[in-house]
ROSE-4610 file (N, C-alpha, C; in Angstrom, 1 decimal, always signed):
// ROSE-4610
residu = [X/X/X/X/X/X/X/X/X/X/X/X/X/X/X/X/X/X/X/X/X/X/X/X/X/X/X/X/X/X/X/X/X/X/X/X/X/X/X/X/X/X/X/X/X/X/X/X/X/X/X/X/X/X/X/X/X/X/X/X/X/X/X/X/X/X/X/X/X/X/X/X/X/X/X/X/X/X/X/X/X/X/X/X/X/X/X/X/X/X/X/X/X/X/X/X/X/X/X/X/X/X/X/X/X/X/X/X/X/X/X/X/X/X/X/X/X/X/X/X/X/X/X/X/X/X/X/X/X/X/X/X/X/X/X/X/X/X/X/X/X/X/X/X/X/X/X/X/X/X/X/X/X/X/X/X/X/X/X/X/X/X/X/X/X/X/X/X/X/X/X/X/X/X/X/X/X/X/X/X/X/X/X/X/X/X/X/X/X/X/X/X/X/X/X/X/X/X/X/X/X/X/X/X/X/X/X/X/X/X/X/X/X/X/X/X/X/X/X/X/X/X/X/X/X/X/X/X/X/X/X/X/X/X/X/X/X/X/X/X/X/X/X/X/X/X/X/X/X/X/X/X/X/X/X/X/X/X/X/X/X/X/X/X/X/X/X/X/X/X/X/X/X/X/X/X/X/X/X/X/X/X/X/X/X/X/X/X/X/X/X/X/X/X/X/X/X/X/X/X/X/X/X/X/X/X/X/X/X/X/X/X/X/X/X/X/X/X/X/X/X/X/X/X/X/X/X/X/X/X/X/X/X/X/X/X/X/X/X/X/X/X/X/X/X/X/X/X/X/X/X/X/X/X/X/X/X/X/X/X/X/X/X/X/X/X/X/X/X/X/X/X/X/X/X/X/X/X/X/X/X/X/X/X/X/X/X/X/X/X/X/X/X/X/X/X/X/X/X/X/X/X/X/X/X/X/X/X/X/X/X/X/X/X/X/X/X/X/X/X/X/X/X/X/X/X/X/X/X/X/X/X/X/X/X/X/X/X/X/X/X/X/X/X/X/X/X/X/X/X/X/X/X/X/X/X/X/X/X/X/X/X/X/X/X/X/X/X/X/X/X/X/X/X/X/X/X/X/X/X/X/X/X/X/X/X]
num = [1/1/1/2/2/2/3/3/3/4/4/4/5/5/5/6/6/6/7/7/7/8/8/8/9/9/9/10/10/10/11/11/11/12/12/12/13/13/13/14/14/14/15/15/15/16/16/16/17/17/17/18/18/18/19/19/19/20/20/20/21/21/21/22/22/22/23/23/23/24/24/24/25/25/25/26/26/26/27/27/27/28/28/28/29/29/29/30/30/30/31/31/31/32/32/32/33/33/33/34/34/34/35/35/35/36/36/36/37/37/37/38/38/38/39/39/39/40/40/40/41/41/41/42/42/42/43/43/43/44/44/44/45/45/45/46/46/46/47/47/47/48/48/48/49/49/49/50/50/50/51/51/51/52/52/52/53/53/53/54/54/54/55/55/55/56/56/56/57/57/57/58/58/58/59/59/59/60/60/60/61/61/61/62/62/62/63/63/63/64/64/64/65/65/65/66/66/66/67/67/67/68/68/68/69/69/69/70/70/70/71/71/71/72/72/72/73/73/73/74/74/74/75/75/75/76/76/76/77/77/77/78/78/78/79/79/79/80/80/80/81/81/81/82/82/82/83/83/83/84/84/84/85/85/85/86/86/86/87/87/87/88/88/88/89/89/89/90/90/90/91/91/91/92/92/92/93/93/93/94/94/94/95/95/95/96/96/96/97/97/97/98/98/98/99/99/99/100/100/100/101/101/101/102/102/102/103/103/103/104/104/104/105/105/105/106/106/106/107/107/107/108/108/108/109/109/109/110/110/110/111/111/111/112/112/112/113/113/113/114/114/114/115/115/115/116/116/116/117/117/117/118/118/118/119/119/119/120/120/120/121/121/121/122/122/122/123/123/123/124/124/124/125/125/125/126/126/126/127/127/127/128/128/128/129/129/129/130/130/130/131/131/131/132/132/132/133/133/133/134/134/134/135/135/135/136/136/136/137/137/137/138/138/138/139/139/139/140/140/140/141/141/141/142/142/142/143/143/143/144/144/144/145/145/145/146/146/146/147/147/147/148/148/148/149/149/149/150/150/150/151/151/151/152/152/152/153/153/153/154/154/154/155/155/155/156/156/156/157/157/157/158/158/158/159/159/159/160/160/160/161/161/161/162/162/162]
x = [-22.3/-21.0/-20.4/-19.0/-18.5/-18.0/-17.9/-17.4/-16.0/-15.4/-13.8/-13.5/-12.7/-11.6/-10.3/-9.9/-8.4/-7.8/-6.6/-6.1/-5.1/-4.6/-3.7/-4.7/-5.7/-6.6/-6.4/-6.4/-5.9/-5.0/-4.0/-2.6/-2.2/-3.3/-3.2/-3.8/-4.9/-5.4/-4.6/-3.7/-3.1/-1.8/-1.1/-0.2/-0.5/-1.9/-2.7/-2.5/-3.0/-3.1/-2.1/-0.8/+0.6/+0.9/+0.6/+1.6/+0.7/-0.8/-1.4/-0.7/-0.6/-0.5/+1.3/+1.8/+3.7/+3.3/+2.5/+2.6/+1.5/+0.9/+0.5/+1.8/+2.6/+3.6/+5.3/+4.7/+6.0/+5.5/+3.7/+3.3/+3.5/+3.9/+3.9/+5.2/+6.0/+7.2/+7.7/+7.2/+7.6/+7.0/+6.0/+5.3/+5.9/+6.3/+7.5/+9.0/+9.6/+10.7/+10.3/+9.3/+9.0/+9.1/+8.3/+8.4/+9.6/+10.5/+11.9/+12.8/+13.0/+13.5/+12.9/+11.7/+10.8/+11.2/+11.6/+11.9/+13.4/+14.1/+15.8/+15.5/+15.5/+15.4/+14.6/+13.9/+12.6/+14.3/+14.6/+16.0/+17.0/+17.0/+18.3/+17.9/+16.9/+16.1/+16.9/+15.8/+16.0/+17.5/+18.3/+19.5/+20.4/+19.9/+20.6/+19.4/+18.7/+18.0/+18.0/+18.4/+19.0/+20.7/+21.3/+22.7/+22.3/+21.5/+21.6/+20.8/+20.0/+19.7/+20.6/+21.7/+23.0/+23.5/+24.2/+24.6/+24.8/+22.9/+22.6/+22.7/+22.7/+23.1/+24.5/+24.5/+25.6/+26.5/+27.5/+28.8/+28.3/+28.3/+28.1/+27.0/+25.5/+23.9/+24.9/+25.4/+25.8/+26.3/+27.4/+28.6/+27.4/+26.7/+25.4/+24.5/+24.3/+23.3/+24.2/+24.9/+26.1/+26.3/+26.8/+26.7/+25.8/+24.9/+23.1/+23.2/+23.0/+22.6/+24.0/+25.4/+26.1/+25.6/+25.1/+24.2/+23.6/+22.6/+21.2/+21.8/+22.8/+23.2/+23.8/+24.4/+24.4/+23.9/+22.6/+21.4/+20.6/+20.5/+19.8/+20.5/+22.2/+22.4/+22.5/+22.7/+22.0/+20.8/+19.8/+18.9/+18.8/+19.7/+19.4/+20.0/+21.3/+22.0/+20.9/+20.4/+18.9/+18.0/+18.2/+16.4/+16.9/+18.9/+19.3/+19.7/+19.7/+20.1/+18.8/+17.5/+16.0/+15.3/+16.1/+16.1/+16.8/+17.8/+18.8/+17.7/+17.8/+17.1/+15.4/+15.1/+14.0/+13.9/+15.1/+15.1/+15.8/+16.5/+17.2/+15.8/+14.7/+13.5/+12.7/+12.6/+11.9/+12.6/+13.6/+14.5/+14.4/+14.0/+13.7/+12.6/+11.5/+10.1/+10.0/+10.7/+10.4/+11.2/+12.0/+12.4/+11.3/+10.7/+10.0/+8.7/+8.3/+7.1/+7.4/+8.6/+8.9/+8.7/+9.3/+9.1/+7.9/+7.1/+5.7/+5.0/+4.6/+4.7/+4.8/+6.3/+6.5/+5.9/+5.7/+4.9/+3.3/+3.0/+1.4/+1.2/+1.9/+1.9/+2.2/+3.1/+3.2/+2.1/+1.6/+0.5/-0.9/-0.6/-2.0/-1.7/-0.9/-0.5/-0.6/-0.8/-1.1/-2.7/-3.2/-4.3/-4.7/-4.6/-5.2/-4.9/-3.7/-3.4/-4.7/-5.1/-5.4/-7.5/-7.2/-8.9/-9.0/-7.7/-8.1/-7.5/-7.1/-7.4/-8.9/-9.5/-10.7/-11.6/-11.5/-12.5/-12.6/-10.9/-10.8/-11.3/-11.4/-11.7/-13.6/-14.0/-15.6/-15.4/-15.1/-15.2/-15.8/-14.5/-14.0/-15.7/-15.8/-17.2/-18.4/-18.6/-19.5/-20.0/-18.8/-18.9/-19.1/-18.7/-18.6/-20.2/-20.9/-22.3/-23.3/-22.3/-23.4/-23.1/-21.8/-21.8/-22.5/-22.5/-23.4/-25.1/-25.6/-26.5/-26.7/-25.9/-26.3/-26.2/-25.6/-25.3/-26.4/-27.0/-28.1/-29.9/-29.8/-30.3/-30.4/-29.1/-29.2/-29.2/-29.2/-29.4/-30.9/-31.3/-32.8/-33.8/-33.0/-34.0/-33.9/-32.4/-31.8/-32.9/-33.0/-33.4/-34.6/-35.2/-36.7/-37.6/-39.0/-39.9/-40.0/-40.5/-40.8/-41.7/-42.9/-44.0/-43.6/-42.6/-42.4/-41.0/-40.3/-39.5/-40.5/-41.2/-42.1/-42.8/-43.3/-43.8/-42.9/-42.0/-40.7/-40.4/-40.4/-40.1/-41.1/-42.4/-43.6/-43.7/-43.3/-43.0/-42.3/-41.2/-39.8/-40.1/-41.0/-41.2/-42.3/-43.0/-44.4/-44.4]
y = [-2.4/-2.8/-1.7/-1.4/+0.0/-0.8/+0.1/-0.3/-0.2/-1.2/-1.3/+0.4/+0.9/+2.3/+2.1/+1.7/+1.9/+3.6/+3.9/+5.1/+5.2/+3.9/+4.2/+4.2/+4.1/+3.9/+5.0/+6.3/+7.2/+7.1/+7.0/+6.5/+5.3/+4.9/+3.5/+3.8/+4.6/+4.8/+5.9/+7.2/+7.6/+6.8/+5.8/+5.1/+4.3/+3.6/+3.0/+3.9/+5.0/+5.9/+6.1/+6.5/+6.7/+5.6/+4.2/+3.1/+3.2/+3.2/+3.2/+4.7/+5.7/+6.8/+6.1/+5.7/+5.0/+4.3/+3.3/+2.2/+2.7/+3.7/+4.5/+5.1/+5.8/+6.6/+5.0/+4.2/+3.3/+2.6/+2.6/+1.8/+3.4/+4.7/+5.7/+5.8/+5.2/+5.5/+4.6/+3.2/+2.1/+2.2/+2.4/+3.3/+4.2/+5.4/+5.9/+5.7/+4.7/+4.5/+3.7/+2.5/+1.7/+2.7/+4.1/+4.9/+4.9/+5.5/+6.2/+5.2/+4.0/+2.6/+2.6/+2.8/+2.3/+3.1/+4.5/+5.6/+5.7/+5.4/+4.4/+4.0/+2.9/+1.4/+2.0/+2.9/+3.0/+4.0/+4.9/+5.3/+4.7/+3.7/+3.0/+2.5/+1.6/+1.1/+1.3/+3.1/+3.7/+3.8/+4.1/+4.5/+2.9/+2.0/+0.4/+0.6/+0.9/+0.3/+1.4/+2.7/+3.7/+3.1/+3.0/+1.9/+0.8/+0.3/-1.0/-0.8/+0.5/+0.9/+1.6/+2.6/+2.9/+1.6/+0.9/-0.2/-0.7/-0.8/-1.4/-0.6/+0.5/+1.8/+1.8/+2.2/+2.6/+3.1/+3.2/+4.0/+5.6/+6.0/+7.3/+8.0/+6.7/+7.4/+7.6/+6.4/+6.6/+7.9/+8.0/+9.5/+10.3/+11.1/+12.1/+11.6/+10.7/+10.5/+10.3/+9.9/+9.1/+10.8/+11.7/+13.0/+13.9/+13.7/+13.7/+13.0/+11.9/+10.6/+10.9/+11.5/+11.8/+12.8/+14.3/+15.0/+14.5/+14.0/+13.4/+12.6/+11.9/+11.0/+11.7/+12.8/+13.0/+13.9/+14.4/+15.2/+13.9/+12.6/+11.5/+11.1/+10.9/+10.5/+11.3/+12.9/+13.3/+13.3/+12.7/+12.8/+11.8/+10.4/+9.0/+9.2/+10.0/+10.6/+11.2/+12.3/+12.9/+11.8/+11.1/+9.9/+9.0/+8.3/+7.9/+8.4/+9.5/+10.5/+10.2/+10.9/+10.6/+9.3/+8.1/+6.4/+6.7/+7.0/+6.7/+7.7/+9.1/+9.9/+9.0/+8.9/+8.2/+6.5/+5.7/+4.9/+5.0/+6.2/+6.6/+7.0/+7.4/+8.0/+6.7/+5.8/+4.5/+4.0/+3.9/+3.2/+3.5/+5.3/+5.9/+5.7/+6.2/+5.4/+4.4/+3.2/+1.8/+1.5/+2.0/+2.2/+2.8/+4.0/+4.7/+3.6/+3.5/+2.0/+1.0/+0.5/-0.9/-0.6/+0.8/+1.8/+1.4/+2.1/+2.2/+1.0/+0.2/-1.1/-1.9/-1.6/-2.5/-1.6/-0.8/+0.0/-0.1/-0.4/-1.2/-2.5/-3.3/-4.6/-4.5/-3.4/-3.6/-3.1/-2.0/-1.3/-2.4/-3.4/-4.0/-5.2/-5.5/-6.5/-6.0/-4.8/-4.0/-4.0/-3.9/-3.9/-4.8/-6.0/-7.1/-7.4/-7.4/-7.4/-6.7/-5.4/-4.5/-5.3/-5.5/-6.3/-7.5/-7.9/-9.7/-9.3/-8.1/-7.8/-7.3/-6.2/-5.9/-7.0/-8.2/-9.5/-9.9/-10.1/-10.8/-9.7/-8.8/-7.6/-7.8/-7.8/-7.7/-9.3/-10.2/-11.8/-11.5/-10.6/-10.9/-10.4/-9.1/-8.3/-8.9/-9.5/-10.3/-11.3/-12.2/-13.3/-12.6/-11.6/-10.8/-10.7/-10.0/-9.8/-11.1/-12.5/-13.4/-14.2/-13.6/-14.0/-13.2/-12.1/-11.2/-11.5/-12.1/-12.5/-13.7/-14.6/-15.9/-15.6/-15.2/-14.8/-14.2/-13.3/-12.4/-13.4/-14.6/-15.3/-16.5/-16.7/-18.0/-17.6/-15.9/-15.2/-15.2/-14.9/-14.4/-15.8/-17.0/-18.2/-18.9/-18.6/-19.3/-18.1/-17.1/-15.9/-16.1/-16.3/-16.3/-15.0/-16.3/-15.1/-13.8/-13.1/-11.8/-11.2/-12.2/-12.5/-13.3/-14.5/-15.0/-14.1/-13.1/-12.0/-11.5/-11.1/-10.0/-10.2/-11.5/-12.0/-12.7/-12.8/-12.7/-11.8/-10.3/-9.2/-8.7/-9.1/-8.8/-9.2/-10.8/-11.9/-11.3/-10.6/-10.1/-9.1/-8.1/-6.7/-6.5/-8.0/-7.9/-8.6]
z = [+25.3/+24.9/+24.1/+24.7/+23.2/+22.4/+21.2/+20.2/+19.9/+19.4/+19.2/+18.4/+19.2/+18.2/+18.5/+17.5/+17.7/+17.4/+18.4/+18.1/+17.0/+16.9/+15.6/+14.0/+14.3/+13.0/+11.8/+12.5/+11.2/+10.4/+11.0/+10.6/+9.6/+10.4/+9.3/+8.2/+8.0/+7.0/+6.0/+6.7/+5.7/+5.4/+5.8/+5.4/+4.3/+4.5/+2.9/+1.8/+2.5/+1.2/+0.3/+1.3/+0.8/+0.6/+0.6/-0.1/-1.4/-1.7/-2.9/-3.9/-3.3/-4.1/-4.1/-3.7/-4.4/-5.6/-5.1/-6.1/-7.5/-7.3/-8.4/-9.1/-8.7/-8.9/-9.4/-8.7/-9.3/-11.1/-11.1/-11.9/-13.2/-13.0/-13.5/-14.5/-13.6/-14.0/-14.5/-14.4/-15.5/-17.2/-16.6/-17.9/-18.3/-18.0/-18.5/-18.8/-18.4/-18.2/-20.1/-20.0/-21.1/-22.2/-22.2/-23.4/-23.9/-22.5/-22.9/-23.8/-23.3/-23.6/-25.4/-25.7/-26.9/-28.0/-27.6/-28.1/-28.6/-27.5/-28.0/-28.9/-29.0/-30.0/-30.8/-31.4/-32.3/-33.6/-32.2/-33.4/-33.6/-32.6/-33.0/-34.1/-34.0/-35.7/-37.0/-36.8/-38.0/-38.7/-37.7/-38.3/-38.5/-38.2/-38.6/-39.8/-39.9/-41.0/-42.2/-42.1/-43.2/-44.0/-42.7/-43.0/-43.9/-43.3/-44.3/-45.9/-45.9/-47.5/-47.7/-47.0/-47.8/-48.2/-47.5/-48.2/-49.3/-49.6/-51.0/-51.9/-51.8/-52.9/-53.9/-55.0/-55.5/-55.2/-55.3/-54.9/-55.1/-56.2/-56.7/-55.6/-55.8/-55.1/-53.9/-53.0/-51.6/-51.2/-51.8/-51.3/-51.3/-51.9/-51.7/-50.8/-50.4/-49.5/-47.9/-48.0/-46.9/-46.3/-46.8/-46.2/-45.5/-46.4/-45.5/-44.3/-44.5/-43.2/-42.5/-42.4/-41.6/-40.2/-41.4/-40.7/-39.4/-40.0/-39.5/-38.2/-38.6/-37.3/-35.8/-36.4/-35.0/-34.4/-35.3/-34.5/-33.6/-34.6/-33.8/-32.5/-32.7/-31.5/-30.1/-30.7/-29.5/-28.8/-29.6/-29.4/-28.0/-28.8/-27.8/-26.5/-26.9/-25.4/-24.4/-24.9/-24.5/-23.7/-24.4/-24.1/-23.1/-23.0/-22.3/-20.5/-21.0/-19.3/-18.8/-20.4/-19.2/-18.5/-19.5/-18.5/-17.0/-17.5/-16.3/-15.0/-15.2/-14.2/-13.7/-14.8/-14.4/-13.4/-13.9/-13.0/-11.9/-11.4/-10.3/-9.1/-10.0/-9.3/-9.0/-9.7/-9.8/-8.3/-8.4/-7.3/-6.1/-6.1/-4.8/-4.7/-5.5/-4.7/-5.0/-4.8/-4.6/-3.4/-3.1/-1.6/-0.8/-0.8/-0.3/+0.1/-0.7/-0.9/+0.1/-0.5/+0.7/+2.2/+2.0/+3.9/+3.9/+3.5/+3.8/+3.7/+3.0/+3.1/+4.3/+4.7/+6.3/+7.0/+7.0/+8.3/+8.2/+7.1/+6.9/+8.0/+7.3/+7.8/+9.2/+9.7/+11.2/+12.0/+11.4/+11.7/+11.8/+10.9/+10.6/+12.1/+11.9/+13.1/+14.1/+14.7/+16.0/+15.9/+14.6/+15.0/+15.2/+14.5/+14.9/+16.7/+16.8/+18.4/+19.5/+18.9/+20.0/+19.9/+18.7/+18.4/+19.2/+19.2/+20.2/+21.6/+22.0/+23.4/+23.3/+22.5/+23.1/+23.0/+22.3/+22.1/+23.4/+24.2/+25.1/+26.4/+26.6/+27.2/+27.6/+25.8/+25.8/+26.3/+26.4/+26.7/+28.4/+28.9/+30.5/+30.8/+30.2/+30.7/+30.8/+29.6/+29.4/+30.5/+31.0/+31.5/+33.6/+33.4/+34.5/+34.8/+34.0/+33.8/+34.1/+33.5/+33.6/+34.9/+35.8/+36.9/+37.7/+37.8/+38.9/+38.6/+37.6/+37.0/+38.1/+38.0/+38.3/+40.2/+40.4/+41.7/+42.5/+41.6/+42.4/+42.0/+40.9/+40.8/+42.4/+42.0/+43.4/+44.7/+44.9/+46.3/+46.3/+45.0/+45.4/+45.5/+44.8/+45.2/+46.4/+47.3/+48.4/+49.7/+49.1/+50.0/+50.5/+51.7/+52.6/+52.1/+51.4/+50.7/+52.0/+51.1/+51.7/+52.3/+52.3/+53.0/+54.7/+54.8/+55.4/+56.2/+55.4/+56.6/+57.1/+56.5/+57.4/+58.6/+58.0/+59.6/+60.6/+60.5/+61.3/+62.0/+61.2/+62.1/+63.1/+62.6/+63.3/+64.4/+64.9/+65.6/+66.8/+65.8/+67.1/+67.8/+66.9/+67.2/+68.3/+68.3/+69.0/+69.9]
């Protein structure tokens, strides 16, 4: 009996691979995206929470410090501007391979549905052969028990011949 090969098999196998190596690459960039986002908010923090000890400060302490922390602010907000372009770029890339994925993805599942198709023809294929086998079987059975021993042709021909 041969053994089932499908020709699409490789295929299928490098399309596994490429939906695993996406979805490695999607679980990458959430992960990154989560830093970038953590990294925001970690400065936004700070500078709501410098504000709010200016605040409590004196008039006099504030003005000397209020010009500092002016500084400072807008080296930080470029900073967040900075951290915000790399969310955005980053989930623009997220968005592409998670499209990319979904591709590949449907073309798994189609791929796997061909296979299963091409497996329940060869089942039905090895079925037909099989049963083919056990008719030529039974056939050459009920020839050879319906058939005149071969002791008794012989002397038959002997009979005619003589």
């Amino acid at each position: 009996m041969k053994r089932f090969q499908w020709p699409l098999a490789r295929v299928f196998a490098v399309k596994q691979q490429r939906e695993r190596a996406l979805r490695s690459d999607l679980f990458m960039l959430a992960q990154d995206i989560a830093r970038v986002r953590e990294a925001i908010l970690y400065r936004q923090t700070r500078l709501r929470e410098i504000l709010e000890h200016l605040a409590t400060r004196s008039l006099p302490d504030r003005i000397a410090e209020q010009d500092v922390f002016m500084q400072f602010v807008g080296v930080e907000e470029e900073a967040i501007r900075r951290l915000t372009a790399r969310r955005i770029d980053l989930e623009a890339a997220r968005t592409e391979t998670r499209r990319r994925f979904l591709e590949v993805r449907a073309t798994c599942k189609m791929l796997a549905r061909l296979r299963e198709q091409a497996y329940a023809r060869y089942l039905q294929e090895m079925g037909r052969e099989e049963q083919k086998h056990l008719d030529e079987a039974a056939h050459v059975a009920y020839a050879r028990q319906h058939a005149p021993a071969p002791a008794a042709e012989a002397q038959a021909m002997s009979r005619r011949a003589g």
